[in-house]
C-alpha positions as CSV (number, residue, x, y, z in Angstrom):
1,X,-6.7,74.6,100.7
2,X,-5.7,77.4,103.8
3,X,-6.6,74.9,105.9
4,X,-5.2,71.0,107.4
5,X,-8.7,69.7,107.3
6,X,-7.7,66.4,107.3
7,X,-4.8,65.4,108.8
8,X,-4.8,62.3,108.2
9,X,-4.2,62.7,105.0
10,X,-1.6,64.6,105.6
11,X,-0.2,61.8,107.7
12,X,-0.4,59.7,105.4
13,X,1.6,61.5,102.5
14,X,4.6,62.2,105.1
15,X,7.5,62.0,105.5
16,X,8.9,65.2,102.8
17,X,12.4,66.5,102.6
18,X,13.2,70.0,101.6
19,X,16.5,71.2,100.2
20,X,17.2,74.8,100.3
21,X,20.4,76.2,98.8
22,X,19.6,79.4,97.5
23,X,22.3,81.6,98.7
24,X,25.7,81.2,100.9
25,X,24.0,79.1,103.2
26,X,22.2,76.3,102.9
27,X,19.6,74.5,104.5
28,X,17.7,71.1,105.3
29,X,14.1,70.0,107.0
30,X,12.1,66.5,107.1
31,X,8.5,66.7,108.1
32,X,7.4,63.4,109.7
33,X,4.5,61.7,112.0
34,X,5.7,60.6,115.6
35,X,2.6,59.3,117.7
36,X,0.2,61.0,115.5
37,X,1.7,64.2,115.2
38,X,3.4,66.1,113.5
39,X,7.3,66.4,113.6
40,X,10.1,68.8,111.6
41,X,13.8,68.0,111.9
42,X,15.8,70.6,110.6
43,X,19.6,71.1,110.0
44,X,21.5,74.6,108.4
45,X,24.6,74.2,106.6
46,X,26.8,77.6,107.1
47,X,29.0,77.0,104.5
48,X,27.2,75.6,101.5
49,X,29.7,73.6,99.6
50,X,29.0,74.5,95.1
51,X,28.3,70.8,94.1
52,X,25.7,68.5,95.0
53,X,27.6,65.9,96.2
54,X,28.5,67.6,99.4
55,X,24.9,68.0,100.8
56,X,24.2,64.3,100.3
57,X,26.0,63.2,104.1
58,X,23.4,66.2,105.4
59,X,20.6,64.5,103.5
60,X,21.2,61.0,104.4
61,X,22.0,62.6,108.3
62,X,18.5,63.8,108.7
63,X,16.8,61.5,106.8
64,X,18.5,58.6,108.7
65,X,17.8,61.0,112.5
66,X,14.0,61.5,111.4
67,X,12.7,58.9,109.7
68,X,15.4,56.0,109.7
69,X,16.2,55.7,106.4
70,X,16.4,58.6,103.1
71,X,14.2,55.6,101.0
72,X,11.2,56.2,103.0
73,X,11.3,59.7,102.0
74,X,7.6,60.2,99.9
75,X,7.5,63.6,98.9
76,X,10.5,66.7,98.1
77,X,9.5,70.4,98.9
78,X,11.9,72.9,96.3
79,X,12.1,76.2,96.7
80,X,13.2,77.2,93.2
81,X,14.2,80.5,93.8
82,X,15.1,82.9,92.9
83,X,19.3,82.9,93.6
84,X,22.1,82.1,92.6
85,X,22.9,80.1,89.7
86,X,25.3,77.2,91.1
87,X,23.0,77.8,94.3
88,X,19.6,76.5,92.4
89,X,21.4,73.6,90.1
90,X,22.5,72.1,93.9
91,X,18.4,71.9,95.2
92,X,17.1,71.3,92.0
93,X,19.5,68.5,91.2
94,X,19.9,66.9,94.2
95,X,15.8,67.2,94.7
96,X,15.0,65.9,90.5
97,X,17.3,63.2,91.1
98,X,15.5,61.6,94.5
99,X,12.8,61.9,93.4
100,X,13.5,60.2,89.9
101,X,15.2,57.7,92.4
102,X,12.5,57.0,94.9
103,X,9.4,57.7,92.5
104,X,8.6,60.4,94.8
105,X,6.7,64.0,93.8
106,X,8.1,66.9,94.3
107,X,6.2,71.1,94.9
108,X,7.8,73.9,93.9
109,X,7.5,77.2,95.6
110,X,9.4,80.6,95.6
111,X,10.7,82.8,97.7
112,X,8.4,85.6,97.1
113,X,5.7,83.1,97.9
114,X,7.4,82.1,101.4
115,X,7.7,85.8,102.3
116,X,4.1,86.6,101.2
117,X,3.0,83.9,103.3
118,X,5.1,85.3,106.3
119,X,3.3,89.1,105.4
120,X,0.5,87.7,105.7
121,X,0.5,85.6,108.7
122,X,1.7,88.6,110.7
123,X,-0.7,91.0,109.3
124,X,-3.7,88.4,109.6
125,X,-3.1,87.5,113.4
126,X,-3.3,91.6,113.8
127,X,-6.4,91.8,112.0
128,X,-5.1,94.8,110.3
129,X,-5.8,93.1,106.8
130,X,-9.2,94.6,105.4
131,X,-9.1,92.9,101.7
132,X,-10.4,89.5,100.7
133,X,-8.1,89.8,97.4
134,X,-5.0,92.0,97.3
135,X,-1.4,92.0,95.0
136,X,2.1,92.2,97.1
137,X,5.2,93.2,95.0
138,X,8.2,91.3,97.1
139,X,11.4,92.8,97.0
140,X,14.3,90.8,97.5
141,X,18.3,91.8,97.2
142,X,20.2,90.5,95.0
143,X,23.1,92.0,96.0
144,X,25.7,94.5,93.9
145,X,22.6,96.9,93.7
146,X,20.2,94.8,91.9
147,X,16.8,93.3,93.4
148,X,14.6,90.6,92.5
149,X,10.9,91.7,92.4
150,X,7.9,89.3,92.0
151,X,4.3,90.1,92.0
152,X,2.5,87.5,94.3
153,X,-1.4,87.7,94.3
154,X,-3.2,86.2,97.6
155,X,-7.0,85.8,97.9
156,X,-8.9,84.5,100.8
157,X,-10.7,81.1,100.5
158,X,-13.8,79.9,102.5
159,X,-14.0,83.5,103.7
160,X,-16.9,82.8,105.6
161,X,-16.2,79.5,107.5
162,X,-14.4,80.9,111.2
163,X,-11.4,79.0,112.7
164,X,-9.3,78.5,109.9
165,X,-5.7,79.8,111.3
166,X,-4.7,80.5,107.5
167,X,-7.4,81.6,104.7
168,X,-5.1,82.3,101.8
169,X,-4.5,80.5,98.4
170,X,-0.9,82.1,97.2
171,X,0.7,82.3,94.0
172,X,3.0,84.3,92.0
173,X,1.3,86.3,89.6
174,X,3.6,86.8,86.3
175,X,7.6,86.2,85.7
176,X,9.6,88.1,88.0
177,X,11.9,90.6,87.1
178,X,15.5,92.2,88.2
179,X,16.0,95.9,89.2
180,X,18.6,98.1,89.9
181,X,18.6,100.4,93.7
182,X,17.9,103.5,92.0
183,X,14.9,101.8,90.2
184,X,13.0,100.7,93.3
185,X,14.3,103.5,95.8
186,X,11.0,105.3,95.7
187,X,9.1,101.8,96.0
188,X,9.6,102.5,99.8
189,X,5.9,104.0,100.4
190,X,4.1,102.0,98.2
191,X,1.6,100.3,99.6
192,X,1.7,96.3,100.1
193,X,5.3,96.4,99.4
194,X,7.3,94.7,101.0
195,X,10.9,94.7,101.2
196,X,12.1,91.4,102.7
197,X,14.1,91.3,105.9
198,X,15.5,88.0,107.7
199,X,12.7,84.8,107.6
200,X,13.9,85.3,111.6
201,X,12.1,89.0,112.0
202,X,8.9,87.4,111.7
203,X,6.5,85.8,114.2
204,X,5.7,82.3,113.5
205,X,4.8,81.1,116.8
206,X,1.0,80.9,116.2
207,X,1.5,78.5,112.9
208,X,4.1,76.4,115.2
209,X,1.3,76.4,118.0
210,X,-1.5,75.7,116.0
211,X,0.1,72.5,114.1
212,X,1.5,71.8,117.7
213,X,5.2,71.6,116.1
214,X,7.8,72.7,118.4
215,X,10.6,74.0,116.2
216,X,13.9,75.4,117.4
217,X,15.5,77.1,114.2
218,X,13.7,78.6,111.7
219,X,14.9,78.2,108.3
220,X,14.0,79.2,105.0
221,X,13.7,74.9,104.5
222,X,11.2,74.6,107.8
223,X,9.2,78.2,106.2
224,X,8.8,75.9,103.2
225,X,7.3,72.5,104.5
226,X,5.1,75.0,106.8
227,X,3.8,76.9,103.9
228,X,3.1,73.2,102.0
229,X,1.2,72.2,105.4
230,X,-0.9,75.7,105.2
231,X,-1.5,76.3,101.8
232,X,-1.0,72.3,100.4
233,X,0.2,73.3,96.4
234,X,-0.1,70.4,93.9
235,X,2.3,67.9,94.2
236,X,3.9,67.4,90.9
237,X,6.5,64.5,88.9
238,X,9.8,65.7,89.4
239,X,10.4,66.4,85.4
240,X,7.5,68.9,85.9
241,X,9.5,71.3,88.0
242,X,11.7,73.5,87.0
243,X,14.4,76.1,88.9
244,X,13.3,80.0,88.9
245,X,16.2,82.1,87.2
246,X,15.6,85.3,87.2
247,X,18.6,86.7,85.6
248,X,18.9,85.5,82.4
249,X,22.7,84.5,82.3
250,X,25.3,83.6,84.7
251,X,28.5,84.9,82.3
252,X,28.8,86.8,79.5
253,X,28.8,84.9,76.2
254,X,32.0,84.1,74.2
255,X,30.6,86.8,71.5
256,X,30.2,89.3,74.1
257,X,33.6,89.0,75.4
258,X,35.0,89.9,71.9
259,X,33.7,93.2,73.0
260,X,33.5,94.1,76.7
261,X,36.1,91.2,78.7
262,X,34.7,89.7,81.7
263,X,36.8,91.6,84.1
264,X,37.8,95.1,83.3
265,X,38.0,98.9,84.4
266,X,35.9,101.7,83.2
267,X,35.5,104.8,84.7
268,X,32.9,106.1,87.3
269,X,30.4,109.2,87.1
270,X,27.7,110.6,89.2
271,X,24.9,107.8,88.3
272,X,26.7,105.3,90.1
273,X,26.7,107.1,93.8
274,X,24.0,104.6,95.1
275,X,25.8,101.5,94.2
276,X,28.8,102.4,95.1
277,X,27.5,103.6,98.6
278,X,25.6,100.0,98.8
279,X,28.9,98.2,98.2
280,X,30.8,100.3,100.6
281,X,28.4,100.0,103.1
282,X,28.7,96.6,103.0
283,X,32.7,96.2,103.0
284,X,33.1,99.0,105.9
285,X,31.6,99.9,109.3
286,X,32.8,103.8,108.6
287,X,32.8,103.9,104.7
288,X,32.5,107.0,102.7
289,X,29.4,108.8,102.4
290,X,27.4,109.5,99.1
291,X,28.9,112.7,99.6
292,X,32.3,111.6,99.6
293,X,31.4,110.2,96.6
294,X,30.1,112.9,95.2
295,X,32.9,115.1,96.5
296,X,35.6,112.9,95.0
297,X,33.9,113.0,91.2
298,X,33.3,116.5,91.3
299,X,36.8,117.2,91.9
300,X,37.9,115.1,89.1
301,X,39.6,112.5,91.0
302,X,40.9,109.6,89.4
303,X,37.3,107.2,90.1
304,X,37.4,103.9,88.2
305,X,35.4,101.1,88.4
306,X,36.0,97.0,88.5
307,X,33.6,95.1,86.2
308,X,32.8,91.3,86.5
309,X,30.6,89.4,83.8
310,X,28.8,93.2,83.2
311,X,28.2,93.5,87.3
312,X,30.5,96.2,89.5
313,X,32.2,94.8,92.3
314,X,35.0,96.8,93.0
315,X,36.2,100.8,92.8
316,X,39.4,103.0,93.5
317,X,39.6,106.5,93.9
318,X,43.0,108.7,93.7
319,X,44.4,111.9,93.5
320,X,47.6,113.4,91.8
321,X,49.7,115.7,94.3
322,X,52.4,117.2,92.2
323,X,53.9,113.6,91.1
324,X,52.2,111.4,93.5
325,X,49.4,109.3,93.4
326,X,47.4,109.3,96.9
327,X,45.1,106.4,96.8
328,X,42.2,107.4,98.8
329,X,39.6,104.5,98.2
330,X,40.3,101.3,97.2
331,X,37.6,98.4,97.9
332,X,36.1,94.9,96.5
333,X,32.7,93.8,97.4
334,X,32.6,92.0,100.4
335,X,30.5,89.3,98.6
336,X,33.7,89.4,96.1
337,X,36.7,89.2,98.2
338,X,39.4,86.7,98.4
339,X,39.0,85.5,94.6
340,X,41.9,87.6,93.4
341,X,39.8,90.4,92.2
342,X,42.0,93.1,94.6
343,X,45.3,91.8,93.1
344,X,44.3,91.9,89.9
345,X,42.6,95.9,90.5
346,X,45.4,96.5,92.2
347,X,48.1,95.7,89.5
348,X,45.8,97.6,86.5
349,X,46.1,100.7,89.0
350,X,49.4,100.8,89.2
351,X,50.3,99.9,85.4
352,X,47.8,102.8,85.2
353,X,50.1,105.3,87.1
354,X,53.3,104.6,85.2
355,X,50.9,106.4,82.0
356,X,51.2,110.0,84.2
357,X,54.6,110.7,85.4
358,X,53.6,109.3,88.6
359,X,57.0,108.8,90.6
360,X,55.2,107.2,93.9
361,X,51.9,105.7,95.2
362,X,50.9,106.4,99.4
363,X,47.8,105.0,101.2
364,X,46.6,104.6,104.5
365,X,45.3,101.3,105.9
366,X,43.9,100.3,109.2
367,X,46.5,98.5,111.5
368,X,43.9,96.0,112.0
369,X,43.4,95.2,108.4
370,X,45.9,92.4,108.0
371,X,44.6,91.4,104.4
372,X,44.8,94.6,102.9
373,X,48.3,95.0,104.7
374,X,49.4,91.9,102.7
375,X,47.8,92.9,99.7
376,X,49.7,95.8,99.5
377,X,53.2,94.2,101.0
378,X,52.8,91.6,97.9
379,X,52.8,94.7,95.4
380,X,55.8,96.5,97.1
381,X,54.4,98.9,99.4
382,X,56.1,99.5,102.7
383,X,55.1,101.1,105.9
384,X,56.6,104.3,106.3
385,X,54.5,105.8,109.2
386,X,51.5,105.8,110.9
387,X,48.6,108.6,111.7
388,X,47.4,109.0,115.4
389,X,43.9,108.5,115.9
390,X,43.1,108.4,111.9
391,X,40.0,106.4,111.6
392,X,36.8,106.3,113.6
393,X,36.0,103.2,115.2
394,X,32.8,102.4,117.6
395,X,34.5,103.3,120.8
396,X,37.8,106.0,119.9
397,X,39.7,106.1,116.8
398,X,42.0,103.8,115.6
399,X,45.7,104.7,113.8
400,X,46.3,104.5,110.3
401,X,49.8,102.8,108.7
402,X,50.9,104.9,105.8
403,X,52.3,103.0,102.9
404,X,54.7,103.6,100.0
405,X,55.5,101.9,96.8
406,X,57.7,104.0,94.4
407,X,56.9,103.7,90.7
408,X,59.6,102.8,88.2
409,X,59.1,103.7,84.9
């Protein structure tokens, strides 16, 4: 345990696939023995495809490039979590049914595990770590202004035995839960907190050096079979393991919909500011400002918001000049876009207009924007002008297009 004492052993037990499709992405790594060491093949999918059967030419790739064959594969590393729904079903499918298949055993770890073990790997090689038993709450985005937070406890083993590269027995403490921005905004300077960048930010040389593995991408996949070498969880039969869902639903239920649908408008208020802000940061290099925000709902703008299975992930903002609506903010998640979700805004804003003696609708939109441009075109707007020097870019300012679409009651 924190230690490859035998590596033999672990020789013997090898090779192990892990799947990892926890997010957009997915990815794949085989740990093997070539001449009595260790080896770790590894191969990232950009585009993760939503059904299993679309990772199985990767599998069979790697496996076939590493070992030979996939039916020599012994044992199947799963990170369970936690992710998206369709995004855990792939791995844990895809892993169950291998295993079932080839009468393998499979260990389960989590995210918050994987990015303790990377805190801690860091912070031990820097000797800055002065506890033999300490609690880290990982915090990991969700997205849409919600964050996955796990309590991971980590205690040192054999503490007074000298060259072990990695002392530490892992393990997540109690079910994680999901929060909102707001709720863990002031988590910032708590100690042993950790707010997880990119796998990539940290150092893993000295674990690479010290198995003598010579890895050329780092994935969350290669993280996991490192963390198996390291820390060496029990291996369990595959019906034992289970996915980690943190959110308790993926949709609304059919009772629910009798009373909020799955995709509607409400309006905004102050409280929302930080998600909003999050969203808009993410759709636009020069977005608003919370005080933009602010600005526009103090001044009693028209500020509405587009809801999907209870989550927001879209907004609009307008104002009425004598009969004219001037749309002034109109965006859709970036995680959100190209699903139809801007049409459909798009056409309950201007139904929404013909309700206040609204005669015409103008907007400006970056020349470069060429889907918003047809967005609008598809709903009747026309160019009808443009503004020099309208919107900031990193070098200059680039023009805006002004665009008109005349509402006929």
């Amino acid at each position: 345990m924190g230690e490859i004492r035998d590596i033999n052993k672990i020789l013997d037990s090898l090779p192990w696939l892990c799947i990892e499709s926890i997010g957009k992405n997915a990815s794949l790594a085989v740990v093997f023995e070539k001449n009595d060491q260790l080896q770790i093949k590894t191969e990232n999918i950009e585009s993760r495809a939503e059904h299993t059967d679309s990772l199985v030419p990767f599998v069979e790739k790697i496996s076939e490039t590493s070992v030979g064959k996939l039916q020599k594969i012994r044992k199947f590393v799963l990170i369970n979590g936690p992710g998206s729904f369709t995004g855990l079903r792939v791995a844990n499918s895809m892993i169950h049914g291998l295993a079932f298949g080839l009468g393998g055993k499979v260990v389960s770890v989590s995210l918050f595990e994987l990015f303790a073990f990377a805190w801690l790997i860091k912070k031990s090689r820097s000797k800055s770590i002065k506890s033999d038993s300490l609690h880290l709450n990982i915090v990991l985005n969700s997205r849409l202004g919600e964050y996955f937070c796990g309590l991971v406890k980590c205690e040192q083993t054999d503490k007074h035995k000298t060259g072990k590269f990695f002392p530490w027995w892992i393990d997540l403490k109690e079910p994680p839960t999901v929060k909102t921005s707001d709720e863990v905004s002031s988590w910032k300077s708590r100690e042993h907190t950790i707010f997880c960048p990119k796998l990539t930010d940290f150092c893993w040389s000295g674990a690479f050096d010290y198995l003598n593995l010579n890895v050329n991408k780092v994935s969350f996949s290669v993280i996991a079979v490192l963390y198996q070498l390291m820390v060496t969880k029990k291996w369990h039969e595959p019906g034992e393991v289970f996915p980690l869902y943190v959110k308790n639903k993926v949709a609304q239920s059919s009772l629910e919909r009798r009373f909020e649908p799955p995709l509607h408008i409400r309006g905004l208020s102050i409280r929302d500011i930080s998600l909003l802000k999050q969203i808009e940061d993410q759709a636009y290099e020069f977005g608003w400002s919370e005080g933009n925000f602010l600005d526009a709902l103090n001044e009693d703008y028209v500020a509405k918001a587009l809801i999907n299975n209870s989550v927001m992930v879209g907004y609009y903002f307008w104002q009425k000049v004598l009969n004219e609506c001037h749309l002034l903010n109109f965006t859709i998640a970036s995680e959100r876009q190209r699903k139809g979700l801007g049409n459909w805004m798009l056409s309950q804003l201007i139904e929404s207009v013909k309700t206040r003696s609204i005669e015409a609708i103008y907007l400006e939109v970056r020349p470069s924007n060429d889907t918003a441009i047809s967005l609008y075109a598809k709903f009747g707007f026309s160019i009808i002008g443009r503004r020099k020097n309208y919107y900031p870019e990193k070098e200059g300012r680039e023009d805006a297009l002004v665009m008109k679409r005349r509402i006929l009651n």
